[in-house]
C-alpha positions in Angstrom: -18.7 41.3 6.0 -15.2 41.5 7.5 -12.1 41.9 5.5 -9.3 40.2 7.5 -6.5 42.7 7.8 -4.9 41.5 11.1 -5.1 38.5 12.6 -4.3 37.3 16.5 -2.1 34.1 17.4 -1.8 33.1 20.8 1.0 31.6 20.2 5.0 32.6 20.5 6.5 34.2 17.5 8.0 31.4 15.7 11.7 30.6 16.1 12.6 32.0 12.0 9.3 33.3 11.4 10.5 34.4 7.8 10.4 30.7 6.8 7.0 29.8 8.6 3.7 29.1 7.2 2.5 32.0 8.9 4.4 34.0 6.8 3.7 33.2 3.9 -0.2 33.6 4.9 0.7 37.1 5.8 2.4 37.9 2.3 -0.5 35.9 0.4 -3.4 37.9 2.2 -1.5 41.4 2.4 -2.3 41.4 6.4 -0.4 41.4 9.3 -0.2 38.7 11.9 0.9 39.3 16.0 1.6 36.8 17.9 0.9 36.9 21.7 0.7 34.1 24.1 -2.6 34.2 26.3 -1.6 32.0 28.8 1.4 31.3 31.0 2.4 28.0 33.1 2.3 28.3 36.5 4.5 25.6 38.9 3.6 24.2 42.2 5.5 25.0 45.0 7.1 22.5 47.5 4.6 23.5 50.2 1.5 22.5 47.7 3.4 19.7 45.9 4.2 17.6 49.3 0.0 17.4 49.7 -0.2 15.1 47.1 2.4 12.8 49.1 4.3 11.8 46.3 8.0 11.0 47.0 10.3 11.3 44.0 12.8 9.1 45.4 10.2 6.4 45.7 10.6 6.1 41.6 13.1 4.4 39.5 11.7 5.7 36.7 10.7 9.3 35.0 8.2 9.5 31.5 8.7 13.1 30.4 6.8 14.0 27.4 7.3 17.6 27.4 9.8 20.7 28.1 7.7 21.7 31.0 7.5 18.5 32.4 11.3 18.1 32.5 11.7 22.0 33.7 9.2 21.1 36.7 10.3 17.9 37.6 14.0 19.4 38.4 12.8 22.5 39.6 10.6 20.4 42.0 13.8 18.0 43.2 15.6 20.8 43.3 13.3 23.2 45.6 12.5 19.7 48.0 16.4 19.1 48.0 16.2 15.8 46.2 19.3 14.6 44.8 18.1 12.5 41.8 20.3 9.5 41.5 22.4 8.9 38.8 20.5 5.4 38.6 17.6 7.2 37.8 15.9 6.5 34.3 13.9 8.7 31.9 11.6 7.9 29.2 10.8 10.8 26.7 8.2 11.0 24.4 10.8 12.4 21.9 14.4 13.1 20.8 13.9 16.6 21.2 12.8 16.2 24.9 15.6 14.1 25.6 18.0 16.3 24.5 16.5 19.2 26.2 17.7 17.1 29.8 21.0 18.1 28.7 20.0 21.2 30.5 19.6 19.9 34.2 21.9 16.3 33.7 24.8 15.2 31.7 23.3 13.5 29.4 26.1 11.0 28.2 25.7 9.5 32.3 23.0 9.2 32.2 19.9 6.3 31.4 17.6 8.3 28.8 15.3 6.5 26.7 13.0 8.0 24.1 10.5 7.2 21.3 10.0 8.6 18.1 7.4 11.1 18.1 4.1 9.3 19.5 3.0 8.1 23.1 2.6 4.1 21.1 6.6 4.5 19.7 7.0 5.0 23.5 5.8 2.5 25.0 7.7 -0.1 22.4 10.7 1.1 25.1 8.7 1.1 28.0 7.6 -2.6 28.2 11.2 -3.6 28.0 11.5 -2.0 31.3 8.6 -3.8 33.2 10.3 -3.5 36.6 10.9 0.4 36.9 8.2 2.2 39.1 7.2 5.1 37.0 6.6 8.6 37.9 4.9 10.9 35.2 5.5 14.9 36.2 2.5 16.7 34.4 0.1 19.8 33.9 -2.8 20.3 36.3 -5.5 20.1 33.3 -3.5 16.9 31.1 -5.2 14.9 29.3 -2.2 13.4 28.0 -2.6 9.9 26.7 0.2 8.4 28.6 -1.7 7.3 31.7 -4.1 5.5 29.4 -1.1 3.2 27.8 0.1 2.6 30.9 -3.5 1.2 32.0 -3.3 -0.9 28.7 0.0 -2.5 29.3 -1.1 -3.2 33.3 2.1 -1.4 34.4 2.1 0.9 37.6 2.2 4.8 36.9 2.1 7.8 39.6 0.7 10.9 37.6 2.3 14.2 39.3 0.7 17.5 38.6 3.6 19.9 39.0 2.1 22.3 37.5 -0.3 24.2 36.3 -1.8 26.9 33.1 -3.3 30.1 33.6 -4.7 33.2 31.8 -1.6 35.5 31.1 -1.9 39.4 32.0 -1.7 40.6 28.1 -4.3 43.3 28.6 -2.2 46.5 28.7 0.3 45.1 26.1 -2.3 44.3 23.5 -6.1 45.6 22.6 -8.1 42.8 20.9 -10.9 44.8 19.7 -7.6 46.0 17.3 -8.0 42.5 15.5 -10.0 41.3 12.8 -9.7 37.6 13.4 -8.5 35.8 16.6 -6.4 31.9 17.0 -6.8 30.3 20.2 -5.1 26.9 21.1 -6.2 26.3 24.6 -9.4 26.2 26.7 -7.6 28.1 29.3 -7.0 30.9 26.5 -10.4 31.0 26.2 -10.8 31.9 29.4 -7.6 34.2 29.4 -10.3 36.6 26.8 -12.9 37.0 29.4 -10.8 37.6 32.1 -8.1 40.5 30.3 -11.1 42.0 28.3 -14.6 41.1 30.9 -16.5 43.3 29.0 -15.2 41.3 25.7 -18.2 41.0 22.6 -17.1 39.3 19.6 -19.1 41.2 16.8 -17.6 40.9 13.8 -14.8 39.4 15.0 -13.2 36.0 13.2 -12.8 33.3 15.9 -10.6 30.4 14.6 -10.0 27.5 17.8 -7.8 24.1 17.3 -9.1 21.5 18.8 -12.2 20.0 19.7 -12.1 21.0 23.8 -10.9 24.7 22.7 -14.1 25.1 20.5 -16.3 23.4 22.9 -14.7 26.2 25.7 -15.4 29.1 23.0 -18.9 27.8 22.5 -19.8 27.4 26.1 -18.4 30.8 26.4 -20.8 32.6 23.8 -18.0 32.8 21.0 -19.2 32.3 17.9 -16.5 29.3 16.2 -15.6 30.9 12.7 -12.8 27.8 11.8 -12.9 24.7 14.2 -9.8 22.9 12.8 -8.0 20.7 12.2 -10.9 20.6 9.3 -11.0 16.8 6.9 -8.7 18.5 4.1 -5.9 20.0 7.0 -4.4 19.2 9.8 -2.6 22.0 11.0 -3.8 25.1 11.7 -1.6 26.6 8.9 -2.8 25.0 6.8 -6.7 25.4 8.0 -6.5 29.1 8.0 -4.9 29.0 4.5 -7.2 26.9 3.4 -10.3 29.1 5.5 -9.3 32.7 4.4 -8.8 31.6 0.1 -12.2 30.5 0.4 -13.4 33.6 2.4 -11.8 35.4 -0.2 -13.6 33.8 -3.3 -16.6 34.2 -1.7 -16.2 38.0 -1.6 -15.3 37.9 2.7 -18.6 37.0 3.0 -18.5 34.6 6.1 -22.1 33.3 5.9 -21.5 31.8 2.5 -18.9 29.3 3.9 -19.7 28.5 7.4 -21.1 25.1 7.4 -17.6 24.3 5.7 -15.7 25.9 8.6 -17.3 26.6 11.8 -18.1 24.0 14.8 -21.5 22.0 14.9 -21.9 21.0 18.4 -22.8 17.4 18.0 -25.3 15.7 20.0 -23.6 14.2 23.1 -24.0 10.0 23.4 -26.5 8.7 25.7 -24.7 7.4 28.8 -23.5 4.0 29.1 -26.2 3.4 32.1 -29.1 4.7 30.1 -28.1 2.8 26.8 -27.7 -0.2 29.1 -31.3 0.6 30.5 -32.7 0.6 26.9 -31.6 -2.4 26.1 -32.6 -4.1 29.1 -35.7 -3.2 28.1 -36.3 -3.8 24.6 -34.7 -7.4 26.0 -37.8 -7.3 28.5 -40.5 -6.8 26.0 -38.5 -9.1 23.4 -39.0 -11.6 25.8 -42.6 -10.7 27.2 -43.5 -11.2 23.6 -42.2 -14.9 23.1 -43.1 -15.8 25.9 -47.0 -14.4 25.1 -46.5 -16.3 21.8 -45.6 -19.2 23.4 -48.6 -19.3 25.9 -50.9 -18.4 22.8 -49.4 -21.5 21.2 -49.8 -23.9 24.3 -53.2 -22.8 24.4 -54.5 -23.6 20.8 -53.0 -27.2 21.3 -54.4 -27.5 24.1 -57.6 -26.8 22.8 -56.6 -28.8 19.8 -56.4 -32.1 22.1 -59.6 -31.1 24.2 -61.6 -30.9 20.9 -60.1 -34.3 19.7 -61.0 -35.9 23.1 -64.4 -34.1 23.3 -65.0 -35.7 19.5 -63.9 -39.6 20.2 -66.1 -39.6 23.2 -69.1 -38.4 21.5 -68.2 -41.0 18.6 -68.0 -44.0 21.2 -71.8 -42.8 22.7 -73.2 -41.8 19.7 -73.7 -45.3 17.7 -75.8 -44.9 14.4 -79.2 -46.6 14.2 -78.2 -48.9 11.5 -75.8 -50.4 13.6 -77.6 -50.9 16.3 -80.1 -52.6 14.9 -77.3 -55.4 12.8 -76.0 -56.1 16.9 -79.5 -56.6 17.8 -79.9 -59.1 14.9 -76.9 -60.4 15.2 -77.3 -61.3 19.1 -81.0 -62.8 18.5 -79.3 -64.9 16.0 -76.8 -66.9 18.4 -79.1 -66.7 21.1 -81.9 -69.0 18.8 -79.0 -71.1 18.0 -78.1 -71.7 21.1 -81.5 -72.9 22.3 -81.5 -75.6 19.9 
């Protein structure tokens, strides 16, 4: 049993932290919260970038659906000596990534399309451009949806990697054995733990993850997942570890008595497509094995239905009662006599 008195974020400190959610957890719970980023981005150079033989002047067209994408893709044209051409559009998943070109182009000359917030409200602007050839400047690890709607809408897309995230060096700036409770946003913070603290052992320690790939990375790690959120009642993480520590606290700190609410349940991975596919080719086997056994068992019994008729109407023709013999016998005698006379 753990009183949480300071809590780690792996996140930047927020722009006005006074008015964040975070703060307000802070003053609620009397604890203190630092935030520290556990990971860093890390950009190609030229040198690596040119093996994946991608051109940029062979696109007409850019989709940028973050600030590193846009800081890469210029950094990129700019270390190859590409002069992007004025004629050159970009799609951006948001305002606020549009406006953010204004850093690298003049944004007035330029052809800048964006939706409003989601990679669907994007693509309501993309299919009016069907013609563009589309480039899409990403992360190493995304698993950005964008390639996907693309696919869906059967227009062409190049995805870039341009760069790439890795564990940050935070070791000698912070100690996290200091911390009572730890908030990881990435798989590759995971991994940024174990590789600034090797000897790392959770203990006591609260681990909260957001996400289901970052608590599948803590689990396959050996970390004990105290809050797997976004939870059914919140969607942030905010508003999970609000929700997470005025429970803990009702329940006297005492982790155990809410951790089937909270914590991840590694769910039983689906059976493959092939072997569901087998499965059902075989339950289709014996399905039909069985009609057709029915079917033969059927023929069979009419079969020797008929047979048993046959067998009857042949005895019936040989078999002729006694009594009826002997009327034909009479009856033959009769015309014969008659005949004579």
């Amino acid at each position: 049993m753990v009183k949480v008195k300071k809590i780690l974020v792996s996140q930047p400190t927020p722009a006005d932290y006074e008015k964040s959610p975070y703060k307000v957890i802070a003053d609620k719970f009397g604890l203190k919260i630092v935030f520290k980023k556990l990971i860093q981005i890390e950009g190609y150079s030229a040198v690596e970038f040119r093996k994946s033989k991608v051109n940029l002047l062979d696109y007409t067209a850019v989709v940028l659906n973050s600030r590193h994408a846009v800081d890469h893709y210029f950094r990129m044209a700019k270390e190859m000596r590409v002069q992007v051409p004025i004629s050159m559009k970009f799609f951006c998943s948001s305002e606020s990534v549009a406006f953010y070109i204004q850093n690298y182009i003049q944004y007035r000359k330029r052809k800048i399309f964006y939706g409003k917030q989601t990679t669907a409200d994007l693509m309501e602007v993309v299919t009016k451009h069907k013609d563009e050839k589309y480039l899409f400047p990403c992360s190493e690890e995304s698993n950005s949806d964008v390639p996907a709607y693309f696919a869906k809408a059967k227009m062409p897309l190049k995805k870039a990697p341009m760069y790439r995230t890795v564990p940050a060096p935070v070791a000698t700036e912070i100690n996290i054995a200091d911390f009572d409770m730890v908030v990881l946003f990435s798989p590759v913070g995971v991994k940024s733990v174990f590789e600034n603290y090797p000897d790392y052992k959770q203990g006591e320690t609260l681990i909260a993850t957001f996400g289901l790939s970052v608590a599948e990375a803590a689990h396959h790690a050996g970390l004990r997942v105290d809050l797997c959120a976004p939870t059914p009642t919140s969607s942030s993480m905010t508003q999970a570890l609000s929700e997470f520590l005025t429970d803990l606290h009702k329940n006297g700190w005492d982790i155990a008595k809410i951790a089937d609410k909270y914590n991840y349940k590694k769910t039983q991975p689906a059976a493959p497509k092939a072997a569901i596919g087998k499965t059902v080719s075989v339950r289709a086997k014996k399905t039909v094995e069985s009609k057709m056994a029915a079917n033969k068992a059927a023929a069979i019994a009419v079969m020797a239905g008929k047979k048993g008729e046959r067998i009857s109407r042949s005895a019936s023709i040989r078999t002729v009662p006694v009594s009826t013999a002997k009327t034909v016998k009479t009856v033959k005698a009769a015309k014969t006599a008659k005949a004579e006379k």
